[in-house]
N, C-alpha and C positions, 0 to 999 in steps of 0.2 A: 722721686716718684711717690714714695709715701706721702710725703707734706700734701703733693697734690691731692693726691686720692683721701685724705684724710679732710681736708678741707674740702672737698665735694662730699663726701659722708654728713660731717657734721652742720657744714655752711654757716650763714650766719642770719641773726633777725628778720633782717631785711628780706632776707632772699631765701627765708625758709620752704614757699611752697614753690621753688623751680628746679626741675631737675637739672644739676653741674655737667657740665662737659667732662671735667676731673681726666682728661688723657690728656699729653702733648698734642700742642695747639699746631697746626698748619701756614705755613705763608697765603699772604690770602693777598689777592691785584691782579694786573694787566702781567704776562709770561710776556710779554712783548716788553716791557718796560724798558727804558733810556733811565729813570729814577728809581734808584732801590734806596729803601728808609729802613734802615738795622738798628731793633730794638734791643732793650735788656734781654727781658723775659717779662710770657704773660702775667697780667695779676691777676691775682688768688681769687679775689671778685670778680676780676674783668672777663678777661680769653680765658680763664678756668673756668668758667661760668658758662659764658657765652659759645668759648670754641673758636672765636674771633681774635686774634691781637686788640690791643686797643679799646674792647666793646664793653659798653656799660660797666666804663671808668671815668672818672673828672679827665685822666690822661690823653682817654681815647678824642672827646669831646676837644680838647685841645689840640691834638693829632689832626684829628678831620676836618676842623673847621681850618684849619690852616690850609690842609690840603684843595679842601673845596675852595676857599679865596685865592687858592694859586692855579685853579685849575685841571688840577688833577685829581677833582673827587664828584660826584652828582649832589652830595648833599653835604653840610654840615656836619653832621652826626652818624655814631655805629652802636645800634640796640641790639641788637641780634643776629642772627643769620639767616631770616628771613626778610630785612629791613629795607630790601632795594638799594645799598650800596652799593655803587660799582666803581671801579678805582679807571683809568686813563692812562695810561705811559706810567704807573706808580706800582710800584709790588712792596710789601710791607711782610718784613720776616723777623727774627729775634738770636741773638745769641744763642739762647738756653731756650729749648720748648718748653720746660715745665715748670710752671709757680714755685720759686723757691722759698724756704722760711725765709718772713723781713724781706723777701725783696733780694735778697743780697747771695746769689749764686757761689757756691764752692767752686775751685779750680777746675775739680774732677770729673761737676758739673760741664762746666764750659768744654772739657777735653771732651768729651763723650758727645756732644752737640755740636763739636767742629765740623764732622763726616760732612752734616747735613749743609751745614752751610756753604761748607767747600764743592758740594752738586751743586746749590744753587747757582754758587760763580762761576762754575762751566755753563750751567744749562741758559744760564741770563745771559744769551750772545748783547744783547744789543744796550744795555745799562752805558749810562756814560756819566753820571752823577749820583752817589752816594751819597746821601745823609746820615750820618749815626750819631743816634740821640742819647747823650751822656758817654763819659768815658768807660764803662764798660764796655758795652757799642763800638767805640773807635777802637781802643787796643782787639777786640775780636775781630775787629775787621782787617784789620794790620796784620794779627798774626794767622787767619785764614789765606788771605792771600799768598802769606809764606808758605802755607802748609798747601796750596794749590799750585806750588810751583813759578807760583808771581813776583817779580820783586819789587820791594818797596824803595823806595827813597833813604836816601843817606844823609845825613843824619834822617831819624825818622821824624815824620812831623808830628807835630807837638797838639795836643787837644785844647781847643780856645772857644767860646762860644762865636758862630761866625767865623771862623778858620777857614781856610780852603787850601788845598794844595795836588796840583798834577799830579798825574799816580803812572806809571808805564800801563801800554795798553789802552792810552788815551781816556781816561777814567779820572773825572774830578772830584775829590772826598771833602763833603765840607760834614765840620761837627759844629752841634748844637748842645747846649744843657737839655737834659731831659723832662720833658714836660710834667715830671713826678709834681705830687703836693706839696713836697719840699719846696722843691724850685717854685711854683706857680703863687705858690699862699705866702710863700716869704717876699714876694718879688724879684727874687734872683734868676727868674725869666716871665716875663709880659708879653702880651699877644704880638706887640709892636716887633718887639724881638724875633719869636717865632715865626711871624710871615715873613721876617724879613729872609730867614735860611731858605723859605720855598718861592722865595721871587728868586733868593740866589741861585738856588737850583735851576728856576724857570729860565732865566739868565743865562744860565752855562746852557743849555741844554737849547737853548735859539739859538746862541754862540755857533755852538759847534754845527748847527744847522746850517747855517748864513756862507 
């Protein structure tokens, strides 16, 4: 809470004259969704900013434009909360609500941000594919579900870019690498890569239709 709040105080060059959102950010998409896409946490620039997951980051821009080439987004791109994005069968939420330092969430963090996640997975009747992007993502999502009284798979599955594995409950979990700067700038995940988990998704998700 402080990191947030303190980077909304101070901000940075760029983005000196807008006012930060600086509170935990909200899940933002379709309550109807078949697709839930489980993030880290917002960044410090982006959803701390904006109040959006995703929004005005190189992350977000990589997020949406995947989502829009799979169909489940009206545009490309997330600038704001005013921007006319509207998400289709897709709800997008985060481990941890609040910008943590570096990126890189404390356990205690995560413990405290489970509650929230664990409503979600009640109140999302109708999710039937999971994306979680990077492996902080996947184990929160793994151990949400325990903590919802769900159970997982034995041995547990294993996080791989492109993974996938049946979940009880009829819920398919694929993981991706996280479209961070890391990943994107080094090439250790490409566009090619990234549409490919949201055609997977698309995929499961007519599957189970048919």
């Amino acid at each position: 809470m402080a990191h947030r709040e303190k980077v909304a105080r101070e901000k940075v060059a760029r983005f000196r004259d807008q006012e930060y959102w600086g509170r935990p950010v909200p899940p933002f998409g379709d309550c109807n969704a078949r697709l839930l896409v489980l993030g880290l946490a917002p960044a410090a620039h982006g959803g701390n900013r904006t109040g959006r997951s995703f929004t005005g980051d190189p992350s977000g821009d990589w997020l949406y434009g995947a989502l829009y080439r799979a169909g489940f987004a009206n545009q490309p791109s997330s600038l704001s909360l005013d921007d006319g994005l509207a998400l289709t069968d897709a709800y997008i939420t985060n481990a941890v609500r609040c910008a943590p330092p570096e990126n890189k969430p404390l356990p205690a963090e995560k413990s405290e941000c489970q509650p929230f996640l664990v409503l979600e997975l009640e109140l999302l009747q109708r999710v039937e594919v999971v994306v979680a992007l990077g492996k902080f993502a996947f184990d929160a999502y793994l151990q949400t579900r325990a903590a919802a009284g769900l159970a997982n798979p034995r041995p547990l599955p294993k996080f791989g870019h492109g993974a996938t594995r049946e979940m009880e409950g009829g819920v398919t979990l694929i993981s991706s690498y996280h479209p961070s700067r890391q990943n994107t700038q080094t090439g250790k995940l490409t566009t090619e890569m990234f549409d490919t988990i949201f055609h997977q998704a698309r995929e499961a998700l007519e599957g189970a239709s048919a």
